[in-house]
N, C-alpha and C positions, 0 to 999 in steps of 0.2 A: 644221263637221265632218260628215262623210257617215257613215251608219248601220253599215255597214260596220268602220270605223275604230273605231267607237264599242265593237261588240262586242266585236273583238278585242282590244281593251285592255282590255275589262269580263274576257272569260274569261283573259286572262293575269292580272289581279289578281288573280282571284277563286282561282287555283289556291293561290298563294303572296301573302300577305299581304307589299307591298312598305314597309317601314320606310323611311324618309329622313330622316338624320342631318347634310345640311348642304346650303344652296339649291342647291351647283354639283349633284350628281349630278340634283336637283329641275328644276335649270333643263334640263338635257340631256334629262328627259324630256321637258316641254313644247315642246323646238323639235324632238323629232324624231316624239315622236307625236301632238302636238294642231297643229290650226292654227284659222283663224279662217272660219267660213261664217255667211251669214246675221246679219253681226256680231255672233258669241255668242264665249265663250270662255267654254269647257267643261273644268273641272279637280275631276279626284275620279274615284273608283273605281265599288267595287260593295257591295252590301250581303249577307250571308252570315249564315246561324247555324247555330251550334258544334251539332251533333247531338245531342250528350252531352246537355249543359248547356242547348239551347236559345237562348243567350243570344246578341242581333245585335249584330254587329261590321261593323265596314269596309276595305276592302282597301287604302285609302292612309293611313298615319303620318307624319307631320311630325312630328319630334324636333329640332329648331332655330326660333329667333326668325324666325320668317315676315312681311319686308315682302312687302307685297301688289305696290304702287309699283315699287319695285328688280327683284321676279323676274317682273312683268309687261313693264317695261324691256329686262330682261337678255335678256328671250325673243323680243322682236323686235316687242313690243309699244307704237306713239307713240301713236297718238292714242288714247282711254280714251274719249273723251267721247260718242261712240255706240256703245260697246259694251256687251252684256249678259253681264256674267261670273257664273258659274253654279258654284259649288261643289257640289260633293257626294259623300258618302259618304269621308267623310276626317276623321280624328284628328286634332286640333293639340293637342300636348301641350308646345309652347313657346309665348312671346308670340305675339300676332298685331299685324300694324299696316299701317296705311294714313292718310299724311301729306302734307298739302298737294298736292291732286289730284284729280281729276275723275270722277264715272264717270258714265256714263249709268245702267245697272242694275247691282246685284248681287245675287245668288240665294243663300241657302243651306240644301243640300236634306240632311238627314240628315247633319248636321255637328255635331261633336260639337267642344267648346273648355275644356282641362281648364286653360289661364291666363288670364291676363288680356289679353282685346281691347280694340283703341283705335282709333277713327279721332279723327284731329284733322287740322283746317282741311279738311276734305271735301265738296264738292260732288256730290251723288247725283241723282239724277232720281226713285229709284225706289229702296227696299231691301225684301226678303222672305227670311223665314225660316218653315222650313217642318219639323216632326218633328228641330228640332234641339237640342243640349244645350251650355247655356252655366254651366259651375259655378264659374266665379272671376266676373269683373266684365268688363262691356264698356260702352264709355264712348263717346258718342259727344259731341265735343269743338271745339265754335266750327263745326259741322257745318250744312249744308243740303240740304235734303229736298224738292227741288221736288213730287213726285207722293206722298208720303205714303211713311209705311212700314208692313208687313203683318207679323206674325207670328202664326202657326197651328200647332198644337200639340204646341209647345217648350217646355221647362225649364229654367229661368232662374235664375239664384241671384240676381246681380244687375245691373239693365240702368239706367244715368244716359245721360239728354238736359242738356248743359249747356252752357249759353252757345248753344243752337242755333238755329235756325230750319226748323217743319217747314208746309210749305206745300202746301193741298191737305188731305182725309180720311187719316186714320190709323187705323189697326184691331190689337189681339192680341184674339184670340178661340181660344176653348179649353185655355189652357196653364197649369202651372204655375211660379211665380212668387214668391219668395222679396223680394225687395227691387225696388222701380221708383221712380224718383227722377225727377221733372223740377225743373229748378234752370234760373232765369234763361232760362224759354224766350219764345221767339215763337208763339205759335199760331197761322197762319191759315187754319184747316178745322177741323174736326169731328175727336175723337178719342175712340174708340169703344174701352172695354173690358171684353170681355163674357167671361163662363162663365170665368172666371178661381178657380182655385184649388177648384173645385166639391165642394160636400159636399151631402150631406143634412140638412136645417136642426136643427142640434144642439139649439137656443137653447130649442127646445122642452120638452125632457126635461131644464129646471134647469139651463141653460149648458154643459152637455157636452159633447164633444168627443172624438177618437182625439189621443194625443198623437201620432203620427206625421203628423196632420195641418198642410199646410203653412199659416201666416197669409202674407197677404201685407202687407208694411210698405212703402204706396204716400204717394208726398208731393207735393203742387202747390208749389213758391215762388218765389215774384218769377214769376209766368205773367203775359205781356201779349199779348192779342189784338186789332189794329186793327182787324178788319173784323169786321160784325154775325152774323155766320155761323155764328160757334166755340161748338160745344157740346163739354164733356165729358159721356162717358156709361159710367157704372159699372153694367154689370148684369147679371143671368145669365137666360137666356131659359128656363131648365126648370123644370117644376113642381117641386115641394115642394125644391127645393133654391139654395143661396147660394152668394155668393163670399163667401170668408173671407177677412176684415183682420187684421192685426195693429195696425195703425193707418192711419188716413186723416187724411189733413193738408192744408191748403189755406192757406198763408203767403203773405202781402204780395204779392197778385195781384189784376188787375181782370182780368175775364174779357169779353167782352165778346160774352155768349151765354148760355147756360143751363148749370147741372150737375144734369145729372137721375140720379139715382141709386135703383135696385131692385132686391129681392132681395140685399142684401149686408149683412151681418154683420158687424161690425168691436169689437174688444176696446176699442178707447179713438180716439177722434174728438176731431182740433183742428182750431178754423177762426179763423184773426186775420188783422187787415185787410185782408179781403178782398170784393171790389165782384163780385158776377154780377146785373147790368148785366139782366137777363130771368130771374134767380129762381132758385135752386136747390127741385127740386123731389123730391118723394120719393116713395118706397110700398115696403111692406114694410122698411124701414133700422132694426135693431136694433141695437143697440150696449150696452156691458157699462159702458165708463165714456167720461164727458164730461172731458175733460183740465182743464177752466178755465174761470172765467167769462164769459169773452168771447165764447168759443166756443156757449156757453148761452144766451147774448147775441142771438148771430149767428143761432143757429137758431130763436129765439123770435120776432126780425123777420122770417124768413122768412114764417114759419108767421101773422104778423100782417097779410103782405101780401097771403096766400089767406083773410083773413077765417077761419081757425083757428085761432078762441078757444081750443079748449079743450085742443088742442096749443100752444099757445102758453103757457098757464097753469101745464103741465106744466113746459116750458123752464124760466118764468119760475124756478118751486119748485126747478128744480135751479141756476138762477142764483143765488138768494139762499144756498143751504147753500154752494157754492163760494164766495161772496162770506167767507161766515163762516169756511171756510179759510183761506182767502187772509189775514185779519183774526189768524188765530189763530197767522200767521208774520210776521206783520210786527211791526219791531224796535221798539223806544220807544214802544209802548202810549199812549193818550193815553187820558181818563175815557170818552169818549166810543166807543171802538172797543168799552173793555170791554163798555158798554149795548149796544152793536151784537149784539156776540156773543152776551150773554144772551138780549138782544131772539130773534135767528135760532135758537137754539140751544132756548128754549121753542118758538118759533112751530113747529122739528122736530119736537118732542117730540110737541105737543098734537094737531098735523094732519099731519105733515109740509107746513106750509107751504102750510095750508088747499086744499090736495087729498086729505082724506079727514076726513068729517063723522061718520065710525062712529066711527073713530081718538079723532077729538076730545071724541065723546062720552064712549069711554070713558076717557079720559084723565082730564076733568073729575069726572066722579061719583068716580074712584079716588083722586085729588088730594083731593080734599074730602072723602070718609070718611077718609083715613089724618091730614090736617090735625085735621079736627073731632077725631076719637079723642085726637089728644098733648092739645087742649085741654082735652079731656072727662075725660081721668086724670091729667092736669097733675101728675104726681108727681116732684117734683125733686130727694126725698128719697135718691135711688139714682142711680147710673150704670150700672149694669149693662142692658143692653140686653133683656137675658132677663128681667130681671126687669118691668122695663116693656112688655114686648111682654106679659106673661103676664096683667099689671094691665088693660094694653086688649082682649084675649080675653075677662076677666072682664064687663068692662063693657059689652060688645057685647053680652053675652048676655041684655044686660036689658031688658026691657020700654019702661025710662025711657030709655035711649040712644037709640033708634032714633025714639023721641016725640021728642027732641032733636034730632036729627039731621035729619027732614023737617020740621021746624022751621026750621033753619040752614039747608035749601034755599031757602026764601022771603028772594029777595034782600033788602026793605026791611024785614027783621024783626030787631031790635035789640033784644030784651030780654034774649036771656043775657046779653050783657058788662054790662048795668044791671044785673043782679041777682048777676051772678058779683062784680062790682068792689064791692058794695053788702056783699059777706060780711064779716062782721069777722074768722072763723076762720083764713081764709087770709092768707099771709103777704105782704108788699108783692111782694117778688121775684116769689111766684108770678103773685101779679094782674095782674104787669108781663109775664111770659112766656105767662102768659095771653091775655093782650090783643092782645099783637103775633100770636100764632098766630091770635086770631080772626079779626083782619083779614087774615092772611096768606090765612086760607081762601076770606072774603068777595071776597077780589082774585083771586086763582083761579077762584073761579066765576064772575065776570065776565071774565074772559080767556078763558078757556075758552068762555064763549054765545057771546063773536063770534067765537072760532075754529069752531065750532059752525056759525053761521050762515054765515057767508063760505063755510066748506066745503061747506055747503047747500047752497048759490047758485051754486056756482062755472060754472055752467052759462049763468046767464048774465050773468057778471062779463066785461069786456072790460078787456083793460089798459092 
């Protein structure tokens, strides 16, 4: 289409905002004012804003289910397969679709999609979107993408690759982005997606956040890449700032390349059986929750293959507490789950899972004066709790207790229970509840030294 042509259809729209309520009168504009140069095919208006309001609009409306296929047909359009069709500045405020067909390129430049788009069984060369708004769902369905596709910065509610095959580098950089779903794809290139959802890194200031801020809720599953080449890459190129996840998922895929991921933020991370074949690799990747153990799993052997113990360690401590979830839903309990769970559920307690030796300390000295105290006023004459908490305030405050008491820190030091059990005043019951609290304590503060120590060490424990 010659420049000429262009204008004047630009200032006729622009005057009057042209609505189109059914393809016939849609098709009669495209055979009598567009034609094909340059093999382009050029469909859309112009861009305007409301003076009042500020607010930018477009001079063409579609108000009907828009096949792509049929009114490209109708208009005197056969062959598809090296053309570059170009949308722009156009409303579709009905379906959109494009079924079993061919295109070389298609463009979309300031197009706005308020239903649901489909391509299915589609052979593309090349797809680009460019400042455009997709707010229901666009699917793209048993689809092929020889040269890759490009989106820059668009806003997305939600975009599925399924069943597809995209071949060739792939890139969305700078957009907003609500749902991204790839299901059962083919990979073969590099798929790049950066500055996505961009915030200023909340995570800092105690996980905070605008609630109007968008998450993005992106998913890998069933991905299979033949050739060595395919990276994923999640990341945002600007200082101090993130792409925000809602979740990130990586399901039942080998990848066969790298997922290098930077700068992104994500509320809750799952990864299950999945193979990246050259590493998943990280920097800056904060995340608020681990979905599952597997997942912990997953990221624990990463970080084992770059010789990063002491991330790895971290992993591991959040694998075992997940394990002990997992343990604490599953039906029909057997003796041994229970031990499991106590086992995990102390090991929390004392160190979180000997990554912190402060923790542990103070866990153990606290364990053991509140232990040593019930022993030391063994009064079992009362149940009232006040009243027994008043009777151990009393006795702390003596002289003789605390001579006691760094006494009962000398692990191989056995003479109170010889001399406690040796009283004739106290009663059998007592000496028996006695006894068991003294070793209760002596077995604490032996749990607690190698929690102690391990958390020490952790530096340099390899696992």
């Amino acid at each position: 289409m010659d420049k000429k042509n262009i204008n004047n259809i630009d200032d006729m729209l622009a005057k009057n905002q042209c609505i189109y309520d059914n393809e016939i009168d849609f098709i009669e504009l495209m055979k009598i004012n567009f034609n094909e140069k340059e093999n382009k095919i050029i469909i859309g208006g112009t861009l305007y804003r409301n003076k009042e309001t500020g607010e930018i609009s477009y001079s063409v409306v579609i108000n009907f289910d828009f096949n792509l296929k049929s009114i490209l047909t109708q208009s005197g359009y056969k062959d598809l397969t090296d053309k570059e069709i170009i949308f722009h500045c156009i409303i579709f405020n009905k379906q959109f679709r494009a079924n079993n067909t061919d295109f070389y390129s298609i463009s979309f430049l300031n197009v706005n999609f308020n239903e649901e788009v489909k391509f299915f069984m589609v052979l593309f060369n090349r797809v680009y979107f460019e400042a455009s708004r997709i707010m229901n769902e666009f699917t793209f369905l048993y689809c092929t993408i020889d040269n890759g596709i490009e989106i820059q910065g668009s806003t997305i509610n939600k975009l599925v690759f399924d069943t597809s095959t995209l071949y060739s580098d792939s890139v969305i950089l700078s957009s907003t982005i609500k749902y991204l779903y790839f299901y059962s794809l083919e990979l073969d290139g590099n798929f790049n997606i950066s500055n996505i959802n961009r915030v200023q890194y909340p995570v800092r200031q105690n996980s905070r956040y605008k609630e109007e801020d968008t998450f993005l809720d992106i998913r890998f599953i069933n991905i299979k890449s033949p050739i060595n080449n395919c990276n994923i890459i999640l990341n945002n190129s600007y200082i101090d700032e993130f792409n925000k996840y809602d979740k990130l998922v990586f399901d039942s895929s080998i990848i066969n390349g790298s997922v290098n991921i930077s700068n992104v933020y994500a509320k809750e991370v799952y990864f299950n059986d999945i193979i990246i074949l050259k590493g998943l690799n990280t920097a800056e990747f904060k995340y608020d929750k681990i979905l599952d153990m597997n997942t912990a799993r997953f990221l624990k052997n990463e970080e084992l293959k770059k010789s990063n113990n002491i991330k790895a360690l971290e992993y591991e401590a959040i694998e075992v507490n997940l394990y002990r979830k997992e343990l604490l839903k599953k039906k029909n309990k057997k003796l041994k789950d229970f031990a499991d769970i106590l086992s995990i559920f102390l090991g929390y307690i004392y160190s979180s899972n000997c990554q912190n030796w402060i923790q542990a300390l103070g866990i153990t000295l606290l364990s053991i004066f509140v232990i040593f105290s019930i022993f030391y006023t063994n009064n079992l004459d009362t149940f009232n709790i006040f009243i027994y908490l008043q009777n151990i305030i009393q006795d702390v405050q003596t002289d003789n207790y605390w001579y006691r008491f760094i006494e009962y820190l000398i692990p191989t030091k056995y003479e109170h229970i010889m001399l406690y059990i040796k009283l004739e005043t106290i009663p059998l019951y007592k000496k028996l509840f006695g006894a068991l609290v003294y070793f209760l304590g002596k077995i604490s503060f032996w749990y607690g030294s190698v929690h102690i120590i391990q958390s020490f060490r952790k530096f340099n424990r390899v696992s």
